[in-house]
C-alpha positions in Angstrom: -37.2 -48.4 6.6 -40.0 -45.8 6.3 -40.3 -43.7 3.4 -38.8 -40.1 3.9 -41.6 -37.7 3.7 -42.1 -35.1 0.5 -40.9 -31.7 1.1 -42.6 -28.4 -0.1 -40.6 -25.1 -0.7 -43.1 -23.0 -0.8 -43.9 -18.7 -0.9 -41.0 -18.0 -3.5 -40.4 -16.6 -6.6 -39.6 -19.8 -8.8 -37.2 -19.0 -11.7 -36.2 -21.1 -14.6 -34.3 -20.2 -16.9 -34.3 -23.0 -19.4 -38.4 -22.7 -19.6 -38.1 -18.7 -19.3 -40.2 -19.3 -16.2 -40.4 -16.5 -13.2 -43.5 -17.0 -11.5 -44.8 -16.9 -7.8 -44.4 -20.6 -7.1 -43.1 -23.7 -5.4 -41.6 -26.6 -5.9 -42.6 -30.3 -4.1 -39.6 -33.1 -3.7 -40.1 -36.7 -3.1 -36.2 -37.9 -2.0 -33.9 -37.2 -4.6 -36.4 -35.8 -7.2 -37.9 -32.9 -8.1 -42.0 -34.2 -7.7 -44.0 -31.2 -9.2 -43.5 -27.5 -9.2 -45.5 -24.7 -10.6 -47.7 -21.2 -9.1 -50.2 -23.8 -8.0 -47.8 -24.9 -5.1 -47.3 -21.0 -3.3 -49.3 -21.8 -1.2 -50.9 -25.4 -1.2 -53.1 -27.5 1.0 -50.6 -30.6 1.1 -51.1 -33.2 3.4 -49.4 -33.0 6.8 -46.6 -35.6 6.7 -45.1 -32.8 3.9 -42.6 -31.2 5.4 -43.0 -27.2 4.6 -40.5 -25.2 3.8 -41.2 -20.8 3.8 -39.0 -19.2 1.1 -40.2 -16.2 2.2 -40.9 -14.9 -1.0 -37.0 -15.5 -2.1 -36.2 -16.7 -5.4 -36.0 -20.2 -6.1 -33.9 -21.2 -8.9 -31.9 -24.2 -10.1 -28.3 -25.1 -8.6 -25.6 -23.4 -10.1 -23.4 -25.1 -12.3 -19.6 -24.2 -12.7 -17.8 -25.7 -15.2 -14.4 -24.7 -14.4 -12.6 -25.2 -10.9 -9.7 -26.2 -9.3 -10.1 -28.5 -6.2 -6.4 -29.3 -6.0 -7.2 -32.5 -4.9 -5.3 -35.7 -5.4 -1.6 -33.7 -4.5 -2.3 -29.9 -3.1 -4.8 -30.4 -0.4 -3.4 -28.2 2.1 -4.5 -25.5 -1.0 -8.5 -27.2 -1.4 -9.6 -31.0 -0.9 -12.9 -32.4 -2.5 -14.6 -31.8 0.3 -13.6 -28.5 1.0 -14.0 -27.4 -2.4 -17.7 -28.7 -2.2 -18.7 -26.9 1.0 -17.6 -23.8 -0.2 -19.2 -24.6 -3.7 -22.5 -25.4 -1.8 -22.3 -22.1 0.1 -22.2 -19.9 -2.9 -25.6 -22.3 -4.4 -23.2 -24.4 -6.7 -24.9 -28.1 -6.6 -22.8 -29.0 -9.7 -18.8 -28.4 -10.7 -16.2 -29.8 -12.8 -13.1 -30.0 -11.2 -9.6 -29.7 -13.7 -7.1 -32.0 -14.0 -3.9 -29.9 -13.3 -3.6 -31.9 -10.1 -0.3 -34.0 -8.7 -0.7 -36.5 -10.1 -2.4 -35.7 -13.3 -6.1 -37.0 -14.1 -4.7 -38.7 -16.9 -5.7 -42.2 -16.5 -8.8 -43.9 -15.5 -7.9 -44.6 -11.7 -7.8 -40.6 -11.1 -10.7 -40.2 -12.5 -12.1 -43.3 -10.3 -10.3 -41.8 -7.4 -12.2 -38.2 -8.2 -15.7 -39.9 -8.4 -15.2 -42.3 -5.2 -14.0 -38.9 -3.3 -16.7 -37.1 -4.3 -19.4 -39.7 -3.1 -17.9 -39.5 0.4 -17.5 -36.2 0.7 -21.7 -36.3 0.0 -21.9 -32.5 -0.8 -22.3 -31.3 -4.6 -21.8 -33.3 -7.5 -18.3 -33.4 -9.0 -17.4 -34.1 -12.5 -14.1 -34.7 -13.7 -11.9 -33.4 -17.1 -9.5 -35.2 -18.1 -5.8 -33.9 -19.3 -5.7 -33.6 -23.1 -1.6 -34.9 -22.9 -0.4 -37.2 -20.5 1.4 -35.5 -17.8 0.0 -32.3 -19.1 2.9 -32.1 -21.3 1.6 -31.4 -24.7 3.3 -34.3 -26.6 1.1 -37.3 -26.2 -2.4 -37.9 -26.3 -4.1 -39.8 -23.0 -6.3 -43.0 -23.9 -9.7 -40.2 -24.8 -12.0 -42.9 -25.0 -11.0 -45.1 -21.8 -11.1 -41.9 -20.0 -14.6 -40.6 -21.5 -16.2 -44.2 -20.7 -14.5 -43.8 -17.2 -16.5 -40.7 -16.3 -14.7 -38.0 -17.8 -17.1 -34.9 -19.2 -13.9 -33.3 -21.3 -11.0 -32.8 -21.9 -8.6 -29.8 -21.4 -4.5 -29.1 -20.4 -5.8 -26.3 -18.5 -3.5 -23.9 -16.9 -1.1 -25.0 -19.8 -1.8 -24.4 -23.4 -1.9 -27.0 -26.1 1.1 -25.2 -28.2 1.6 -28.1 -30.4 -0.7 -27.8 -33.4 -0.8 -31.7 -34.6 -1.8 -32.5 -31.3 -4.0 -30.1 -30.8 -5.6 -31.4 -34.0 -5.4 -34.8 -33.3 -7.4 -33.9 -29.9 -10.2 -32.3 -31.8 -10.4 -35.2 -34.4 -10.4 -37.8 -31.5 -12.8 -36.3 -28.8 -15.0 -35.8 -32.0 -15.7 -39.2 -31.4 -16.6 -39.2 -28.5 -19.0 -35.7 -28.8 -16.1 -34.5 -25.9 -15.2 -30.7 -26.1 -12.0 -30.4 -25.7 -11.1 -27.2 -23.5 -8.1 -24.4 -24.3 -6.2 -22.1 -21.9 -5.6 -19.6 -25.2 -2.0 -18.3 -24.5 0.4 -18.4 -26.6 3.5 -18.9 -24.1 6.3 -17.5 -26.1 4.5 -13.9 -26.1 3.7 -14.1 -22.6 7.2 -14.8 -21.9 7.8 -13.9 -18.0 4.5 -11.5 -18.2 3.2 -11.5 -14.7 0.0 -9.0 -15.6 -1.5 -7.7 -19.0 0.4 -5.6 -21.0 -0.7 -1.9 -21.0 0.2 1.7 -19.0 -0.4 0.1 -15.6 2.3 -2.6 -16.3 4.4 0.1 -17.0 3.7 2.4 -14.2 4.7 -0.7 -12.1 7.7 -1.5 -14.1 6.2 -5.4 -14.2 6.6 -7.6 -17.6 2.9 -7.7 -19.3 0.8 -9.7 -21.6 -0.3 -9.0 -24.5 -3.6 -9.7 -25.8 -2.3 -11.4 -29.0 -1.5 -14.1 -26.8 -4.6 -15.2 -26.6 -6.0 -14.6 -30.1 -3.5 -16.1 -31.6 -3.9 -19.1 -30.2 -7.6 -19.2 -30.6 -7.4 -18.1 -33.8 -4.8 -21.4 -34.6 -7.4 -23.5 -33.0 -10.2 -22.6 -35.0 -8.9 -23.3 -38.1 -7.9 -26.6 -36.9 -11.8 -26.9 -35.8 -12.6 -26.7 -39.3 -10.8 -29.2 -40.2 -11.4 -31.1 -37.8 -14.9 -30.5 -37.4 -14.4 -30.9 -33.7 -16.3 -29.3 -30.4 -13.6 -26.7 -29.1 -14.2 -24.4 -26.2 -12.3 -21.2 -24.9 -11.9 -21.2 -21.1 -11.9 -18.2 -19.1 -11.6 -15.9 -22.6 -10.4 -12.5 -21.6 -10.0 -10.3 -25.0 -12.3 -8.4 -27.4 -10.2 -9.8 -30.3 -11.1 -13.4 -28.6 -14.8 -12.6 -28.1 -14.9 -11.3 -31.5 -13.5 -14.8 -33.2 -15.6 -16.8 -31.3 -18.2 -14.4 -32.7 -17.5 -15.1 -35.9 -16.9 -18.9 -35.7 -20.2 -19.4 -34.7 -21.4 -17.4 -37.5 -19.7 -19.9 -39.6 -21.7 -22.9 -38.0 -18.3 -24.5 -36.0 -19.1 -26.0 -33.0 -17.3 -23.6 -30.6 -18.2 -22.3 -27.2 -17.0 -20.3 -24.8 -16.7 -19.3 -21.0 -15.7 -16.0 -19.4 -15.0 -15.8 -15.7 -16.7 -13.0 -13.3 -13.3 -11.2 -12.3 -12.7 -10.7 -15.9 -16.1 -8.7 -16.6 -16.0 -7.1 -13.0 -12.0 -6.0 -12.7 -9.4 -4.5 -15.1 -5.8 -4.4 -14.6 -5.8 -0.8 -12.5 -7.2 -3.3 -9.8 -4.0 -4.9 -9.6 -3.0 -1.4 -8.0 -0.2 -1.9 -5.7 1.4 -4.6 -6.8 -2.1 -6.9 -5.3 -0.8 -11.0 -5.8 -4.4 -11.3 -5.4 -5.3 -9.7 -8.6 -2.7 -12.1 -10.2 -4.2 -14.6 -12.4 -3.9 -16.7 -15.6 -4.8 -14.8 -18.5 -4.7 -11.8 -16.3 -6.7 -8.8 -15.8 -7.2 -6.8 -19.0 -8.2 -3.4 -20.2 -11.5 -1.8 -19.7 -12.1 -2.2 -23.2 -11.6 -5.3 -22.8 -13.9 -5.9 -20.1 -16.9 -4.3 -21.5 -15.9 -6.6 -24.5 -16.5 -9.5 -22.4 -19.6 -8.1 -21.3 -20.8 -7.4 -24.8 -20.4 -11.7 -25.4 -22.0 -12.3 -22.4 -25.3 -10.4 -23.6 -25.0 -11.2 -27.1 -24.8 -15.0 -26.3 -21.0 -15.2 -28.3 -19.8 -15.9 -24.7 -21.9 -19.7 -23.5 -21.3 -19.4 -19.7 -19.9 -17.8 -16.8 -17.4 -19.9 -14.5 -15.3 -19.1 -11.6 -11.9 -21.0 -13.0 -11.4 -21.2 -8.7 -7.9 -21.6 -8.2 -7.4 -21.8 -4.0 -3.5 -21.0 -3.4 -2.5 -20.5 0.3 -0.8 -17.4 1.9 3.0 -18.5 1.2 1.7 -19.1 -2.9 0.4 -15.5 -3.2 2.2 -13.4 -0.5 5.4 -13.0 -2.8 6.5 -11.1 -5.2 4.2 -9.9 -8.2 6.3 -12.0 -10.3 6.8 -15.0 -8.1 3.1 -15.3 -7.0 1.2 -18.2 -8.4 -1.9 -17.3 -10.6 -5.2 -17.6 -9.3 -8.2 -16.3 -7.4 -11.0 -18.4 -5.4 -14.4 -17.7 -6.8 -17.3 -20.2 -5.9 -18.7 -18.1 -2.9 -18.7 -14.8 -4.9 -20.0 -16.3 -8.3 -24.1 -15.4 -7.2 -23.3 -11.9 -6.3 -20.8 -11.2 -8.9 -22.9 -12.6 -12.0 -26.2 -10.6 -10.4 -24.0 -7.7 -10.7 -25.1 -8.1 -14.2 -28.3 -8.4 -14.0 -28.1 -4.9 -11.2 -26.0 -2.7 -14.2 -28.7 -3.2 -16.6 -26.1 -5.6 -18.7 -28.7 -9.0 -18.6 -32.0 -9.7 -17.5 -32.1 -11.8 -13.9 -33.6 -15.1 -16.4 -30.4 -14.6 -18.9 -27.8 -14.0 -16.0 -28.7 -17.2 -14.0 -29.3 -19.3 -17.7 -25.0 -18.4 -17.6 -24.1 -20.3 -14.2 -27.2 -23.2 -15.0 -29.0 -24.6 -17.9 -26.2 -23.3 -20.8 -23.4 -24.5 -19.1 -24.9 -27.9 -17.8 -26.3 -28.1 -21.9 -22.5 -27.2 -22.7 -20.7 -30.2 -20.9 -23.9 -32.3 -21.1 -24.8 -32.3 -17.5 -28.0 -33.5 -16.2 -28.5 -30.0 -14.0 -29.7 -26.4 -14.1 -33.1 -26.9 -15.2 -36.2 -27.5 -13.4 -38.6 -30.1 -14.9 -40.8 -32.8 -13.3 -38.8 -35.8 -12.0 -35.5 -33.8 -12.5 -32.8 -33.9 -9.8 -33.7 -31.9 -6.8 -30.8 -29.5 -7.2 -31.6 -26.2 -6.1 -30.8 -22.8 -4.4 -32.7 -20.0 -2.0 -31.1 -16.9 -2.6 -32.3 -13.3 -1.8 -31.1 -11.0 -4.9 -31.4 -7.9 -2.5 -29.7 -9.3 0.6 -26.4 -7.4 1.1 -23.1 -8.7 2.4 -19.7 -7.8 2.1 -16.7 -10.0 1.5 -14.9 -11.2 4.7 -11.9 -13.7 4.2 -12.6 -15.1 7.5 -15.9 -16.3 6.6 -14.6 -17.5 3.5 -15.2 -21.3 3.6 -12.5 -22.8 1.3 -9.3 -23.9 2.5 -7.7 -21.1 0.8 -8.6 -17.2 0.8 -7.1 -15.2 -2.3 -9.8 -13.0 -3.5 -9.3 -10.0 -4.6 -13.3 -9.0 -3.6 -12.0 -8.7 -0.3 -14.1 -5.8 1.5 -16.4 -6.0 -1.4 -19.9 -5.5 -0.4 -22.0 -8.0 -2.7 -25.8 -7.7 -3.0 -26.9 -11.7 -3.3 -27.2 -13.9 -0.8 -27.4 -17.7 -0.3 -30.2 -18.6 2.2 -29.8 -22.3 1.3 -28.4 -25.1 -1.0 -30.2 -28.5 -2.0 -28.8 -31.3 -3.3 -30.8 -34.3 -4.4 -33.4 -33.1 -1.8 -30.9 -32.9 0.8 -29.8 -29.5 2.0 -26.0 -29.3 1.7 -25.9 -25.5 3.1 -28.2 -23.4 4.8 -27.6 -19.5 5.8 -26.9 -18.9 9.4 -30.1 -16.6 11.4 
């Protein structure tokens, strides 16, 4: 069989964020690998079985890397399957995810996380990599087999969409994925001060007459786990952290030297809880919307560098899961379409420079989970994304291309666009004319 010929994107503006690199440039693949890249290849005289593609001067940058969705597949798939999760991943420039394990049946053993890997090489789109539950059964009471599962595949470990309440297993977590150099994730919420909470605590929760949370729900529980990281000495990460108090902890536990990271998701530095408004199911999620203060908080991390990475935590939920009421509606927004033009938002209010708002949703993340993605190098993956940064759109849930459409940006008009998607040289999505 006849070798497939090299392909050139050239005329872009090449961005790296892991090499601080923004030049006028291009990047030359030979199959699945990334062959040479530089200024030098703009424009270049290449021979003419290289197949050319014109960037048209668009910015060229790694895949994006999320770190925190919900494909609902084994168990929910009339909510998101593998392979719809990965088309609309690849459609908003993701090439890499990791999918959680709050599925039905748990990942909790090493044939889910088998079945996860062997789905995700047929569905052929991005690449997929699994956590795996901290407690059987998500329970919180027993531990799963960490180092079966971590030989298996698995790139973590986390209960998410349930906190660890139990503090000897949480411990015992930390001291055992220690082993393994395996974070081990935390939904920070302390369950018996959310109670029946449905949205944050504070004067809009009241104006609605709906239960709130309060913020000490998740700084108490983050607080808890860090002083088990010190003892522990373990690699603990916040997911989706939504509080100044949190950002502030994580702040000083680096300070201290622990090994702790953090993620914050873009409806949590884009909305507060006044977007809830009307009693909006779509604005429902898990820690909910929080105080402005609170937002700029989480803003503040992000430039700062407390807060690692930005990830979508996409949670798909069909029509009969959201259109309820307030305090029967299941938590969760879908968020790999809108994660480009959300994080560039960023970059557009003067909070980060372009290099350190894609370095968020590419090389820190992928250098968080330790991922072989977001960077550009020579004989790298060939994972990458064509966007244009001023190309406007606005949010249309009919376009949307996951299963399920619960986003609260609906009408939103984005500036960001994905022109196309690449995948081990192979393009996974490309823009419609």
């Amino acid at each position: 069989m006849p070798n497939k010929p090299d392909i050139a994107y050239i005329n872009s503006r090449l961005i790296d964020p892991s090499s601080n690199l923004d030049v006028k440039g291009g990047i030359l693949t030979r199959g699945s690998k990334i062959l040479d890249l530089g200024s030098h290849l703009f424009n270049p005289d290449l021979s003419e079985e290289t197949i050319m593609i014109d960037c048209q001067g668009h910015i060229l940058a790694p895949g994006l890397v999320d770190i925190h969705v919900h494909l609902r597949e084994p168990g929910h798939e009339h909510k998101e399957t593998i392979e719809s999760g990965g088309k609309s991943a690849a459609a908003g420039g993701v090439t890499t995810l990791c999918c959680m394990p709050n599925t039905k049946p748990v990942i909790d053993d090493v044939a889910l996380i088998e079945f996860i890997q062997r789905r995700a090489r047929e569905a052929k789109s991005v690449k997929i990599y699994p956590f795996a539950a901290v407690t059987k059964g998500l329970e919180g009471k027993q531990l799963t087999e960490i180092g079966m599962l971590a030989n298996a595949g698995a790139v973590a470990f986390t209960d998410d969409g349930l906190p660890i309440m139990d503090s000897q297993v949480m411990r015992r977590a930390l001291a055992y994925a220690k082993a393994f150099d395996m974070i081990v994730s935390q939904h920070a919420e302390d369950l018996s001060l959310s109670g029946c909470g449905c949205m944050a605590e504070g004067q809009m929760a009241t104006k609605l007459g709906l239960p709130g949370i309060p913020d000490a729900s998740e700084i108490v529980i983050i607080e808890r786990d860090l002083r088990l990281v010190e003892i522990t000495g373990g690699r603990y990460h916040v997911a989706h952290i939504s509080t100044a108090q949190g950002v502030e902890a994580v702040r000083k536990a680096k300070e201290k030297g622990l090994q702790v990271s953090c993620e914050a998701a873009p409806h949590h530095f884009i909305l507060t809880d006044s977007d809830v408004g009307n009693y909006r199911t779509f604005a429902k999620m898990a820690p909910p919307l929080r105080s402005e203060e609170n937002r700029l908080a989480i803003i503040d991390g992000l430039s700062d560098g407390t807060i690692d990475a930005i990830a979508t935590d996409h949670a798909p939920h069909d029509q009969e899961s959201k259109r309820v009421p307030m305090e029967h509606a299941s938590n969760g927004v879908v968020g790999l379409e809108t994660l480009l033009s959300l994080t560039l938002e960023l970059v557009n209010n003067g909070h980060l420079t372009l290099l350190e708002a894609l370095s968020k949703i590419t090389c820190e993340p992928a250098d968080l989970i330790g991922l072989k993605a977001g960077k550009f190098y020579k004989g790298a993956p060939a994972d990458m994304v064509i966007f244009d940064p001023d190309a406007e759109w606005t949010v249309d849930l009919e376009k949307i291309i996951s299963k399920s459409k619960n986003t609260p940006f609906e009408g939103r008009k984005m500036i960001g666009k994905v022109n196309r998607t690449i995948v081990d040289g192979r393009t996974v999505f490309k823009q419609e004319a």
